[in-house]
SERO-4910 file (N, C-alpha, C, O; in steps of 0.05 Angstrom, whole numbers):
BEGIN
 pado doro    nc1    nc2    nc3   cac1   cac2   cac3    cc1    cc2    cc3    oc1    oc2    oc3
  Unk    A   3021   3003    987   3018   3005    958   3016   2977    946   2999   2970    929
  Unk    A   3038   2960    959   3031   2930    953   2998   2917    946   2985   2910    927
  Unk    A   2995   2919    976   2969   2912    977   2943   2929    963   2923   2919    954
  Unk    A   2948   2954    964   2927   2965    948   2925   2956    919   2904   2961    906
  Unk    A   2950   2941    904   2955   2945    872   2940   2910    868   2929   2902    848
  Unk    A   2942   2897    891   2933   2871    889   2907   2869    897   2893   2849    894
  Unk    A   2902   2892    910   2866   2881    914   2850   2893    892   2827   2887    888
  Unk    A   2869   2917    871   2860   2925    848   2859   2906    832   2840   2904    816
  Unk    A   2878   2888    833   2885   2868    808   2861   2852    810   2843   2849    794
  Unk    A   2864   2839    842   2834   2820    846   2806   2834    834   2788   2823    821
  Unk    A   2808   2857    841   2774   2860    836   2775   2856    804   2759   2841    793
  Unk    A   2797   2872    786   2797   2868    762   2789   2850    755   2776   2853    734
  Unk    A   2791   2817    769   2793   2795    755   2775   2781    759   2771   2760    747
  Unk    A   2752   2796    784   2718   2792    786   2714   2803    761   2709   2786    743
  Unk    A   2714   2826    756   2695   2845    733   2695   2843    716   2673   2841    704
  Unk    A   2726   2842    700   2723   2833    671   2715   2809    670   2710   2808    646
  Unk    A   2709   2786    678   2707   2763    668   2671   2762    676   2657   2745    665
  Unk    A   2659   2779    691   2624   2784    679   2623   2799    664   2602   2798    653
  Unk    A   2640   2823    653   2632   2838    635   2627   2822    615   2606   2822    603
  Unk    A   2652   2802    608   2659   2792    582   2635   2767    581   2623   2765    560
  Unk    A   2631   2753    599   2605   2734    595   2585   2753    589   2580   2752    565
  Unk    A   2567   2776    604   2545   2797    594   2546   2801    565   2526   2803    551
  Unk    A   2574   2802    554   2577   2816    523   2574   2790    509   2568   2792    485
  Unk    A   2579   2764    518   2583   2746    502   2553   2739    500   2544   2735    477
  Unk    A   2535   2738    524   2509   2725    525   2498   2739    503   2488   2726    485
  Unk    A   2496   2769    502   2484   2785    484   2491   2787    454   2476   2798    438
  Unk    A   2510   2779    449   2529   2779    417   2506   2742    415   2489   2742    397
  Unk    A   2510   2716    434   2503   2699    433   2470   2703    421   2463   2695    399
  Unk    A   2459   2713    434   2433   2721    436   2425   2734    418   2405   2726    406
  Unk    A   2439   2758    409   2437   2773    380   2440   2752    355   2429   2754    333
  Unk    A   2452   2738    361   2447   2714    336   2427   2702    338   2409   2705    322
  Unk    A   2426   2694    349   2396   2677    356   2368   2697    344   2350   2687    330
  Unk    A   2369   2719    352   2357   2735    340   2358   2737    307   2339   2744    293
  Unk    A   2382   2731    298   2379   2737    270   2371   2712    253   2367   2714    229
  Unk    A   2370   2689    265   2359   2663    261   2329   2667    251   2319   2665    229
  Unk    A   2319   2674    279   2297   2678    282   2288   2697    255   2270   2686    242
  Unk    A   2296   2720    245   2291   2730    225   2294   2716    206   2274   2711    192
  Unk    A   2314   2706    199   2310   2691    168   2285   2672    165   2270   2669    146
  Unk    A   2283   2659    196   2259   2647    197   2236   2666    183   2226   2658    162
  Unk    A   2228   2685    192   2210   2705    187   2205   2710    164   2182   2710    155
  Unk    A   2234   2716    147   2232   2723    121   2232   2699    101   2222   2703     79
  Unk    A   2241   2676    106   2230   2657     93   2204   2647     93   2197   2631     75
  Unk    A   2185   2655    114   2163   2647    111   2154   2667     89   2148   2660     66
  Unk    A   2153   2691     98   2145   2712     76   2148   2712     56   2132   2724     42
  Unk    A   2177   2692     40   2188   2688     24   2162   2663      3   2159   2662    -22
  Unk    A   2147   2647     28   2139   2625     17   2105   2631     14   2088   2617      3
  Unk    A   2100   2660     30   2070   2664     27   2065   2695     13   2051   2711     25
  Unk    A   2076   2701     -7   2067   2725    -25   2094   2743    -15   2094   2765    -25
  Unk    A   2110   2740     -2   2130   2757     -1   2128   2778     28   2143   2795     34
  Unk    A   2102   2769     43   2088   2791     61   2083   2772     90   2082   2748     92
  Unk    A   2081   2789    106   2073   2776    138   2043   2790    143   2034   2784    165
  Unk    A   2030   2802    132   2012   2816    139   1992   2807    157   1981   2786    150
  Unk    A   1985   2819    178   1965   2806    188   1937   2793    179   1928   2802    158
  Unk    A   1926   2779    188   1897   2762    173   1916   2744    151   1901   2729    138
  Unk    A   1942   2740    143   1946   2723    115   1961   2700    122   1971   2700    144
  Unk    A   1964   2682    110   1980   2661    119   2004   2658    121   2018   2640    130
  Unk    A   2011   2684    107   2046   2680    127   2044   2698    153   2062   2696    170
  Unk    A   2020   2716    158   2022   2721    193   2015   2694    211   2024   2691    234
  Unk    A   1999   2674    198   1989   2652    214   2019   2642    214   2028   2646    236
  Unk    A   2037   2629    197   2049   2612    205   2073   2630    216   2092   2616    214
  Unk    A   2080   2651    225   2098   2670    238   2086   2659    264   2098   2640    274
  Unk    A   2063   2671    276   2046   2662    294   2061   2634    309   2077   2630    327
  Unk    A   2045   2618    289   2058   2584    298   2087   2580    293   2096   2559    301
  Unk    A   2100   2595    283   2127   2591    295   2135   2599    321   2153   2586    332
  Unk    A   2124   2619    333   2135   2637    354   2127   2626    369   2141   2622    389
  Unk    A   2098   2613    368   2085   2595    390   2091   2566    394   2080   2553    413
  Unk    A   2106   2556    380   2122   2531    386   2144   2538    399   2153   2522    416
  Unk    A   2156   2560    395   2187   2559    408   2173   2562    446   2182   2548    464
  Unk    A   2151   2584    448   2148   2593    471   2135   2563    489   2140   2561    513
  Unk    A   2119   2543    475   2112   2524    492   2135   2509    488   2136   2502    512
  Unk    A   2154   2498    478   2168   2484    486   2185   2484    500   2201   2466    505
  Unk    A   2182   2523    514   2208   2518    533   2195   2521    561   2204   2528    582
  Unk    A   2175   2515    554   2148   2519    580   2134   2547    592   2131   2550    616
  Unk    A   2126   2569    569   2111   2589    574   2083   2582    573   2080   2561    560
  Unk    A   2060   2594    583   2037   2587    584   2020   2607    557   2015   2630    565
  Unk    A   2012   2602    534   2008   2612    515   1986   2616    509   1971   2598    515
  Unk    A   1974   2639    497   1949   2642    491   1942   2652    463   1961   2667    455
  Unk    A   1926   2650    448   1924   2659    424   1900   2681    426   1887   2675    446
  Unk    A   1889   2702    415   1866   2717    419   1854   2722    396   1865   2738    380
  Unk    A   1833   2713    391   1822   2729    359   1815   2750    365   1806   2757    387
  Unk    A   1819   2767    335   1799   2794    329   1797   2799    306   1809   2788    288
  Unk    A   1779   2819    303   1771   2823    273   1795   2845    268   1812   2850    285
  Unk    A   1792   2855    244   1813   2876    237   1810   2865    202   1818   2845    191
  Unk    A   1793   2895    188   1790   2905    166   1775   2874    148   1779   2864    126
  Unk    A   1756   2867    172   1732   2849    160   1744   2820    164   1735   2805    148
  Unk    A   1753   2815    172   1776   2793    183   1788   2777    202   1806   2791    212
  Unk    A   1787   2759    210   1794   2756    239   1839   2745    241   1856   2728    234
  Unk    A   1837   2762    251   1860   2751    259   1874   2752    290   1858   2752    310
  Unk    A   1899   2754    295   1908   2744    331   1927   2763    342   1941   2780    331
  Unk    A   1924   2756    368   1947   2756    382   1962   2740    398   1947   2723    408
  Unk    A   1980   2739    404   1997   2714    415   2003   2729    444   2008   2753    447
  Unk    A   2001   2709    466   2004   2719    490   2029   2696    507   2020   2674    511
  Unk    A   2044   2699    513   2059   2686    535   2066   2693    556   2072   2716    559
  Unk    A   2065   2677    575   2070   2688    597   2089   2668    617   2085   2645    608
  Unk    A   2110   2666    641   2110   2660    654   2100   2642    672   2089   2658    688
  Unk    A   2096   2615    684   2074   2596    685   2078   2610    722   2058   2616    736
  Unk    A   2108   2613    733   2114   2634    757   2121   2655    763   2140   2665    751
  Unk    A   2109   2669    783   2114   2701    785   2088   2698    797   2072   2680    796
  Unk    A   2088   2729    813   2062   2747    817   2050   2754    804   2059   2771    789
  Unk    A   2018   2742    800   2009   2741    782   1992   2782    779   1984   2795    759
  Unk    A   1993   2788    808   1984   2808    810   2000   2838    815   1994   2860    824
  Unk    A   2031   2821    800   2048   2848    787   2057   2835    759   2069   2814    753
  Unk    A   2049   2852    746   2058   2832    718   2078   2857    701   2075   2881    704
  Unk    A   2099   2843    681   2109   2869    667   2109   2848    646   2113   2824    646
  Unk    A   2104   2867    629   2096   2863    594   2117   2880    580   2126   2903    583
  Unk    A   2123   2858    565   2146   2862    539   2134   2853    511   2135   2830    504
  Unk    A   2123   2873    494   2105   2878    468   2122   2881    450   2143   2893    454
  Unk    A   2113   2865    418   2120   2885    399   2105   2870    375   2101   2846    379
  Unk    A   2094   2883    345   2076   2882    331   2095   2855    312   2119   2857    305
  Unk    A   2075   2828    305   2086   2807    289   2080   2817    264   2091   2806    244
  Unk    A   2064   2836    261   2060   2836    225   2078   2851    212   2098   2863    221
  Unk    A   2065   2849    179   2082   2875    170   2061   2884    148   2039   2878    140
  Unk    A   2079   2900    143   2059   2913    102   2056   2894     90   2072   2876     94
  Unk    A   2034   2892     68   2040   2880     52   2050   2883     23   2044   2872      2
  Unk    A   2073   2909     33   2092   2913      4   2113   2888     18   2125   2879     -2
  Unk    A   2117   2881     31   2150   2866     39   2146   2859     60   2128   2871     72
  Unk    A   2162   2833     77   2162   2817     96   2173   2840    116   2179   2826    136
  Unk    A   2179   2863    121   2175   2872    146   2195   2853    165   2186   2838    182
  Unk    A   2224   2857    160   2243   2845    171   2260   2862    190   2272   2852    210
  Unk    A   2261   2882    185   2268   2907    206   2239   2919    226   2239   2925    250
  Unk    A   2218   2920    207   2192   2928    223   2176   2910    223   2183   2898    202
  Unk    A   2160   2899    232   2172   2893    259   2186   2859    271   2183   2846    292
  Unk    A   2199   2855    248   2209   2823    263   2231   2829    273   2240   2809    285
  Unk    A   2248   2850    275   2263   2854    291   2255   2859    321   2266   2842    335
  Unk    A   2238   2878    335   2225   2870    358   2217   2850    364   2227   2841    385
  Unk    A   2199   2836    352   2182   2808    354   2210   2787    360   2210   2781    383
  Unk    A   2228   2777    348   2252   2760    336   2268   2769    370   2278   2751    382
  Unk    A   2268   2796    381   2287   2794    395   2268   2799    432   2282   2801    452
  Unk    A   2234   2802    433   2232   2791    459   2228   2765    452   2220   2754    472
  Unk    A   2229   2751    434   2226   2723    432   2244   2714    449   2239   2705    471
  Unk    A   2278   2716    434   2295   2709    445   2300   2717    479   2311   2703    497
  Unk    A   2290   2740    480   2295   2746    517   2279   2731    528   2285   2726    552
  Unk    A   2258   2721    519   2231   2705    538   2247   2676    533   2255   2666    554
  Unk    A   2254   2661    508   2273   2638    514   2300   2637    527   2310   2615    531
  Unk    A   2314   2661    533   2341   2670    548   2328   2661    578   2338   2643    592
  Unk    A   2306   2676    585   2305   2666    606   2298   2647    619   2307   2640    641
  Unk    A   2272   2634    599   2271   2613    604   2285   2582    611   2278   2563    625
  Unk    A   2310   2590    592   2335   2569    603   2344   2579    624   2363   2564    629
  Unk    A   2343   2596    641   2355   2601    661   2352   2586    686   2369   2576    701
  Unk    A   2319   2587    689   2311   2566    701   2307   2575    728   2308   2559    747
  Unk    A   2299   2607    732   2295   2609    762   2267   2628    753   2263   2643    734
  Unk    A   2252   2621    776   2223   2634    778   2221   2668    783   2231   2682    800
  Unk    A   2210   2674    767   2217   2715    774   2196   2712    804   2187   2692    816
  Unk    A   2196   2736    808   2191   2753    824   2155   2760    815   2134   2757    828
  Unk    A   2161   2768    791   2134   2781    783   2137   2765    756   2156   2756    743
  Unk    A   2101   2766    751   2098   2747    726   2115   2766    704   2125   2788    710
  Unk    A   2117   2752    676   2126   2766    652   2112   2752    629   2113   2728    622
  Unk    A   2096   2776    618   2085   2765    596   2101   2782    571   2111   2805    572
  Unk    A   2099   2766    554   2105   2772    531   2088   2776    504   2081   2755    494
  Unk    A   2080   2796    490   2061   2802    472   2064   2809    445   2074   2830    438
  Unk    A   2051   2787    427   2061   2795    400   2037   2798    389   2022   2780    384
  Unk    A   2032   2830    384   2005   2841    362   2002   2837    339   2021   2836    324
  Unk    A   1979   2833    332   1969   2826    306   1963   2856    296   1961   2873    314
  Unk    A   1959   2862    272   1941   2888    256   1950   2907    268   1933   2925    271
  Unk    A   1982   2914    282   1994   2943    290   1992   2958    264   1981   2980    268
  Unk    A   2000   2953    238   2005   2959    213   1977   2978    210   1976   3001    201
  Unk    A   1957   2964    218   1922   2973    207   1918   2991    226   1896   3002    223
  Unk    A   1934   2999    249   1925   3021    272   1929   3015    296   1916   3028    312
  Unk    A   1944   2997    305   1949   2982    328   1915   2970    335   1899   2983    348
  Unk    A   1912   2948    323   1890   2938    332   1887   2924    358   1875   2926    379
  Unk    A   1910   2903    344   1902   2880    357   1916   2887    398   1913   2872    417
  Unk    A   1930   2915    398   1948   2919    425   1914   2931    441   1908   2930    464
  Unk    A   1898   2943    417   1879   2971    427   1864   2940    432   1866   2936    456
  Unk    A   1855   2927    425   1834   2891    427   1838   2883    456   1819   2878    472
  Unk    A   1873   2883    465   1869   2868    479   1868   2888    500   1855   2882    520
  Unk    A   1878   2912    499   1874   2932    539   1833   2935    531   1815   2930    546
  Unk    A   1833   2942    509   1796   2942    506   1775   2924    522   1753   2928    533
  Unk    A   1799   2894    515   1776   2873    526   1789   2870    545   1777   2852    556
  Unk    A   1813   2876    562   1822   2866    591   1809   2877    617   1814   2900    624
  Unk    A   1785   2856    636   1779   2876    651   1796   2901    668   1820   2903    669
  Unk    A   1780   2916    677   1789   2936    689   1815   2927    716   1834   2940    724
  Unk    A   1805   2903    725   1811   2896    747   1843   2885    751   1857   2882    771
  Unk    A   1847   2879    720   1866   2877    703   1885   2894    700   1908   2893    707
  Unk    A   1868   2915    686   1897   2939    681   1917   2942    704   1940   2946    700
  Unk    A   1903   2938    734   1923   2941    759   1944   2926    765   1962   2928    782
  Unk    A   1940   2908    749   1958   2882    751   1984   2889    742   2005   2880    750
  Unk    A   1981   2911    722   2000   2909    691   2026   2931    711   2021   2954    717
  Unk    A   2044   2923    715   2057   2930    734   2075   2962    713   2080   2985    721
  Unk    A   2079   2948    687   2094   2961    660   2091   2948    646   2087   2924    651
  Unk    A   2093   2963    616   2089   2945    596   2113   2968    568   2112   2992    565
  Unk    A   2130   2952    556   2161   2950    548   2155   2946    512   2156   2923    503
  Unk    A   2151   2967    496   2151   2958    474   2171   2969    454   2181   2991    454
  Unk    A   2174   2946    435   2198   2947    419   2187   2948    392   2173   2928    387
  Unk    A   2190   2964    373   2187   2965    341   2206   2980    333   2211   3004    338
  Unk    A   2219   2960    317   2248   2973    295   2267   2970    316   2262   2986    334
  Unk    A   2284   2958    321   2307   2960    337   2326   2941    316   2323   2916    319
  Unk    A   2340   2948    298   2353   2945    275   2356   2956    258   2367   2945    239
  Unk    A   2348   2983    259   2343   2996    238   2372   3006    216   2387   3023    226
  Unk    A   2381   2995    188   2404   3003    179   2416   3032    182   2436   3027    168
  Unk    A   2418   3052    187   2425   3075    193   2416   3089    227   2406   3109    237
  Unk    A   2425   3069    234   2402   3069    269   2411   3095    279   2430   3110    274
  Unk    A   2384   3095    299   2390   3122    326   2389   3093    350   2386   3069    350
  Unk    A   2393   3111    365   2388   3091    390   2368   3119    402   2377   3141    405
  Unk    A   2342   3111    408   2321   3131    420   2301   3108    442   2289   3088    435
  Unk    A   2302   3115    461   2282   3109    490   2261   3131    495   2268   3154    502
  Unk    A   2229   3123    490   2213   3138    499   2216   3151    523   2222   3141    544
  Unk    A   2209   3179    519   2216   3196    538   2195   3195    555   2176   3210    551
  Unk    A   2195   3180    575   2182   3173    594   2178   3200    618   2158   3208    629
  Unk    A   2204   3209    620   2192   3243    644   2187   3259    630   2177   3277    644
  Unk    A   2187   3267    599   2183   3286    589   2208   3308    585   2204   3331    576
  Unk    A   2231   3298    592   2250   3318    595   2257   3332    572   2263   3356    574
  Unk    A   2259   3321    551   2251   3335    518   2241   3359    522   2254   3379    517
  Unk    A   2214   3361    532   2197   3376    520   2184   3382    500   2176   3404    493
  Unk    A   2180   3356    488   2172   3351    460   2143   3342    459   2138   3323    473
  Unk    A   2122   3352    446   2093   3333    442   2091   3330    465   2095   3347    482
  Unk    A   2081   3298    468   2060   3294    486   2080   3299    519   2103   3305    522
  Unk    A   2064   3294    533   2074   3305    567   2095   3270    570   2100   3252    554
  Unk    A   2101   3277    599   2110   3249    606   2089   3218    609   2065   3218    611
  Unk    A   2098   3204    609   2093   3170    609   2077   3175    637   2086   3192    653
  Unk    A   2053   3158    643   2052   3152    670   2067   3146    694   2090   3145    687
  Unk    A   2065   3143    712   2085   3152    732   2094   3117    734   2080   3097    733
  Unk    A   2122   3120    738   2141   3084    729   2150   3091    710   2174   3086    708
  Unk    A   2135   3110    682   2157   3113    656   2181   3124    657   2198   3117    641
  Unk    A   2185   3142    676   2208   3153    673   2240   3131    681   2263   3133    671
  Unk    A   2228   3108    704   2243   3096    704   2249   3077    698   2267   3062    706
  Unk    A   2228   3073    678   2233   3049    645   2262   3064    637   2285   3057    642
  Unk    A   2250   3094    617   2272   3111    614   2302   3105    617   2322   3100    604
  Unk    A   2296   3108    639   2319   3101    651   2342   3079    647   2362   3078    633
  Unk    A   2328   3060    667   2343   3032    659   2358   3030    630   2382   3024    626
  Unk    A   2330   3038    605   2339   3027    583   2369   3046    576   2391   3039    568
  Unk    A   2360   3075    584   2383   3083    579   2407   3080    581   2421   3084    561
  Unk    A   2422   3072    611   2442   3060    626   2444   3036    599   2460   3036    580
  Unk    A   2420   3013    606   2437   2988    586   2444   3004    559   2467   2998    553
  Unk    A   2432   3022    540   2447   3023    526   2484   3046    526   2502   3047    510
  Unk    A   2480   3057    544   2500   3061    551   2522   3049    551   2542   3056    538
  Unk    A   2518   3024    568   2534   3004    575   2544   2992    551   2568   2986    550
  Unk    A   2524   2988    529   2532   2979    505   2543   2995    486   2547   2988    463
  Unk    A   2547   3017    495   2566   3036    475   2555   3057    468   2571   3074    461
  Unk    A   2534   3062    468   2523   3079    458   2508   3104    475   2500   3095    496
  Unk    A   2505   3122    473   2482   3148    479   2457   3144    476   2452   3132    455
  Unk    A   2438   3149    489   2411   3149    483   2396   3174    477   2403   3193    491
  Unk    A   2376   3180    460   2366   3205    455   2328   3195    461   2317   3176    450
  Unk    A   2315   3214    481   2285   3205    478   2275   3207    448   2286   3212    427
  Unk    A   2245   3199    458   2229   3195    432   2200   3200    439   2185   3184    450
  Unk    A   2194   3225    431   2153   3224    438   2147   3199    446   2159   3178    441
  Unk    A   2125   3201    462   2103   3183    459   2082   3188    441   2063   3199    452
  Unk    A   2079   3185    410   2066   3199    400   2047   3182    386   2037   3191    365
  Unk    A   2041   3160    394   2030   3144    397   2029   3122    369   2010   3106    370
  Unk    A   2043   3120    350   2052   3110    333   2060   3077    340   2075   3063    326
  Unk    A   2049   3069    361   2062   3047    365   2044   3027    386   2020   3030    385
  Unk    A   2053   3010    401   2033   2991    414   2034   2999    439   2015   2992    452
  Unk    A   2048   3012    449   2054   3020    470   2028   3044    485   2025   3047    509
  Unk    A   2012   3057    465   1988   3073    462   1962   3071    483   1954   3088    499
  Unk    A   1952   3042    476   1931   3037    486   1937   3030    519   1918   3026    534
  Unk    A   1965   3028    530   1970   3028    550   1972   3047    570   1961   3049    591
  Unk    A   1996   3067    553   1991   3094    569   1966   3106    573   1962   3121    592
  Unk    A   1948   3099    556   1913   3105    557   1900   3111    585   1887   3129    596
  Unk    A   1911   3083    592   1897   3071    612   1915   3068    640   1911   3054    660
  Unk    A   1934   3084    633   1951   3101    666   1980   3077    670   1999   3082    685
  Unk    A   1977   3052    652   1992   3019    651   2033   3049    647   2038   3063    627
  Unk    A   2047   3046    671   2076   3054    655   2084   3047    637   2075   3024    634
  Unk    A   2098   3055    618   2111   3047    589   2133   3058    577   2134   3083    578
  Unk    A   2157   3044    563   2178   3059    549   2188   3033    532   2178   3010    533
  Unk    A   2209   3041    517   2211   3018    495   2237   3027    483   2248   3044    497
  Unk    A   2253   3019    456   2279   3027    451   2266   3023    422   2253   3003    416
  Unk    A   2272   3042    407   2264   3050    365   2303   3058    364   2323   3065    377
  Unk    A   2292   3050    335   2325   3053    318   2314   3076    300   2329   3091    289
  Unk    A   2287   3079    298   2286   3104    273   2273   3088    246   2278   3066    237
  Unk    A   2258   3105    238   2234   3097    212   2248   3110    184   2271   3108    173
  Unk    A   2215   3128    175   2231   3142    151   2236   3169    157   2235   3185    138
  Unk    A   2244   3178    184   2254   3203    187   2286   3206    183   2301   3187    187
  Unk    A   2293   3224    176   2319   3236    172   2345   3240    194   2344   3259    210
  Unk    A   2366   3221    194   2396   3230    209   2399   3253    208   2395   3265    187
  Unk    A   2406   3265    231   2418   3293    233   2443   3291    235   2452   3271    246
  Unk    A   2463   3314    226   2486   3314    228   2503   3308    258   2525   3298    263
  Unk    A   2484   3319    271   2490   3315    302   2486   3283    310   2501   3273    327
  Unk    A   2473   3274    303   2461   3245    305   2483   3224    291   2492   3203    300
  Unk    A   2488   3234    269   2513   3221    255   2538   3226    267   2557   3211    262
  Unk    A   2542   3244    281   2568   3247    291   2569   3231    314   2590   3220    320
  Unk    A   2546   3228    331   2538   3211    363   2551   3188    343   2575   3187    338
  Unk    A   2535   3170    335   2522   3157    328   2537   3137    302   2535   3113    303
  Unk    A   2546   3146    288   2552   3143    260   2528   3146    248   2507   3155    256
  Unk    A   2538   3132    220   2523   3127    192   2513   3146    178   2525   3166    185
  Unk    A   2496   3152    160   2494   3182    145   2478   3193    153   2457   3184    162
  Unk    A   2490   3221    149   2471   3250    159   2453   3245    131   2460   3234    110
  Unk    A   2429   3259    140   2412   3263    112   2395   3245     99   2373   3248     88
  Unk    A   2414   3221    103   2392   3201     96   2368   3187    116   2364   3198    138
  Unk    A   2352   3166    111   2327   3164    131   2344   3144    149   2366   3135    142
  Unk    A   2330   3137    174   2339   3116    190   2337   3091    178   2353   3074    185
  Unk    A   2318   3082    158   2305   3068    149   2292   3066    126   2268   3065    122
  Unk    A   2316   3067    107   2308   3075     76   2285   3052     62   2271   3057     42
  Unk    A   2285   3032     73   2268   3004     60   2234   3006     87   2220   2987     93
  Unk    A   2233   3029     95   2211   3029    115   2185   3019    102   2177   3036     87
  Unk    A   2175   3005    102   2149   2996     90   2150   2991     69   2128   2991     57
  Unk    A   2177   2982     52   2180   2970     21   2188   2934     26   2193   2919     45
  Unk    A   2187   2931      0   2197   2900     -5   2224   2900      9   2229   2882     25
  Unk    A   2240   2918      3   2272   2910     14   2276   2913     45   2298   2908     52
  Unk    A   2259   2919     62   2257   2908     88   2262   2874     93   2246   2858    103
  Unk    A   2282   2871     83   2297   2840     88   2321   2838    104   2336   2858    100
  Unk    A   2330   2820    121   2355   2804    136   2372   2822    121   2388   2831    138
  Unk    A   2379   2834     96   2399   2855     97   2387   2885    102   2401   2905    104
  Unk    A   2369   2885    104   2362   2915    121   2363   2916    145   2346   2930    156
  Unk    A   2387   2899    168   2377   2893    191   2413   2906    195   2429   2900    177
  Unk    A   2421   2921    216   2439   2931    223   2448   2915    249   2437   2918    270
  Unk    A   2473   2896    245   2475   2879    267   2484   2889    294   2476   2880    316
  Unk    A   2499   2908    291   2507   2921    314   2480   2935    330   2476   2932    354
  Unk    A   2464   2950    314   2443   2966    331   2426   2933    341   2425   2925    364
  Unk    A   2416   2920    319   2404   2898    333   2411   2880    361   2395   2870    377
  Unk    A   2444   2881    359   2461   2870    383   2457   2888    413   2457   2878    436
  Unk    A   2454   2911    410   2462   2931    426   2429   2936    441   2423   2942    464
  Unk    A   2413   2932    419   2388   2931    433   2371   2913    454   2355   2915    473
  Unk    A   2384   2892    437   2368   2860    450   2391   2861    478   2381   2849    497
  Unk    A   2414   2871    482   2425   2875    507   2402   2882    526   2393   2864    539
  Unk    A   2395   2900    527   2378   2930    536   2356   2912    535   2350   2907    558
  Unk    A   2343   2902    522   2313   2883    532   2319   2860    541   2298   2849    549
  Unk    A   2343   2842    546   2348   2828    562   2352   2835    585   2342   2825    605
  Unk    A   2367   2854    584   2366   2862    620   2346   2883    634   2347   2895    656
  Unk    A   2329   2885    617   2312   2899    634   2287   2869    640   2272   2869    659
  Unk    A   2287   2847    618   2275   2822    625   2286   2813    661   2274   2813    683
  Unk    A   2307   2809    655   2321   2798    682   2315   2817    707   2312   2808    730
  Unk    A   2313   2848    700   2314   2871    716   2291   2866    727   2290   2863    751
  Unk    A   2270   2865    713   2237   2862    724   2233   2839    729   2217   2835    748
  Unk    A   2240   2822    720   2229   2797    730   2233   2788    765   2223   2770    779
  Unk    A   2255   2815    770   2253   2806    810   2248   2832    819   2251   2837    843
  Unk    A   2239   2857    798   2233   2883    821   2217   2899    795   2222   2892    772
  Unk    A   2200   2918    799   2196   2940    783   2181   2956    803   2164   2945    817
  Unk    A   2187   2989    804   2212   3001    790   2238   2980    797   2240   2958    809
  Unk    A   2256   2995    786   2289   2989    788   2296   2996    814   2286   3016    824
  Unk    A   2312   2983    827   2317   2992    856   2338   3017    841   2349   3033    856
***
């Protein structure tokens, strides 16, 4: 009994002390993320109040995101396209090491409306694979498989600039794309925690994710688990950047907090916050600002895309 109570104690004294660094890196990281937003919304603040794509506060969003990514040594690309008579971009980073011919992609749209700077939609995605692509980057060890990172221009106008780039990527290409991970709204003030339902086990709308989605699914589910929470799927219903991929057979899943649809009572009781009201009462208005940003769901999320960064960066699927 002796010895059994002390090799309990020992392991105890492995585990909690990574749990508690995992929770710290991610609380660490979740700030960093909210930096990054004010950044966002101050630019918006200084060019009409708006990030919209084609305008000059999407350009200098843009060149913000693209200074942080070359200075910690990502290999960066910018892409023009037109969109509603107009040319505007997308921002591409990637990993300078990895297999170049398994790649996993972590997306999410830089613009917003131009009623409001779009601080929950979408600089909360954008703001937090930023931070996972510089998380890892300090880490300082070479993945396994490349990781690119993708911030769309003109999602707002119809997912342009995501449909631009699988449009113009040769064919030879799409095989490369090992998965591809997108995030819009993961902050949302009255949050759900929802992971595209990648097997279809819902039974909701569209069928399941190409074959790998289900154990996107997955993963994300567990990390948010781990972080406290339940996970509930979410169509693929193509509302998002993630679209033009499943198109084209590329696996896909992602983590949403919820738009302007409605809490259910059941959802509030999982979950907290109010039954009845929307996930996202400021959804495409001016008050989409740094206080429409729910720190805990934002914390709990950027967990969940950090470790599925780290997760893929040496295997996909998940062992």
């Amino acid at each position: 009994m002796l010895v059994t109570a002390a090799a309990l104690a020992a392991a105890a004294a492995l585990v909690l002390p990574t749990a508690a660094v995992a929770d710290n890196s991610a609380r660490a990281g979740a700030m960093a993320v909210q930096d990054h937003l004010q950044e966002l919304q101050d630019i918006a603040g200084a060019n009409g109040g708006n990030r919209a794509s084609g305008t000059p506060g999407y350009q200098a969003c843009l060149d913000y995101i693209k200074g942080k990514l070359d200075e910690a040594g990502f290999v960066t690309t910018v892409q023009e396209f037109d969109s509603l008579g107009g040319p505007t971009y997308n921002l591409i980073a990637e990993t300078p090491g990895g297999d170049a011919n398994k790649v996993v992609m972590f997306g999410a749209h830089l613009d917003s409306v131009g009623e409001g700077p779009g601080i929950n939609d979408n600089g909360t995605g954008a703001a937090a694979i930023l931070q996972a692509a510089l998380d890892h980057a300090a880490g300082g060890e070479t993945p396994t498989n490349k990781l690119r990172f993708a911030f769309w221009g003109a999602e707002e106008e119809g997912l342009v600039g995501s449909t631009h780039y699988v449009e113009t990527l040769p064919e030879t290409e799409h095989g490369k794309i090992a998965a591809y991970l997108n995030f819009d709204m993961v902050g949302s003030p009255n949050a759900g925690y929802f992971t595209y339902d990648g097997d279809d086990s819902d039974g909701v709308g569209a069928g399941p994710g190409p074959e790998g989605s289900a154990q996107i699914e997955e993963l994300l589910n567990d990390s948010l688990g781990a972080a406290g929470t339940p996970a509930e799927g979410t169509d693929f219903d193509g509302r998002s950047d993630y679209g033009p991929f499943i198109e084209v057979g590329i696996p896909a899943g992602g983590t949403f907090t919820g738009a302007e649809e409605t809490k259910s009572p059941e959802q509030a009781e999982k979950w907290g916050g109010q039954a009845g009201q929307a996930f996202d009462a400021c959804y495409h208005q001016a008050c989409d600002t740094v206080e429409n940003v729910d720190a805990q769901a934002l914390e709990r999320n950027f967990a969940a895309i950090a470790n599925a960064v780290k997760t893929y960066a040496a295997q996909f699927p998940q062992p």
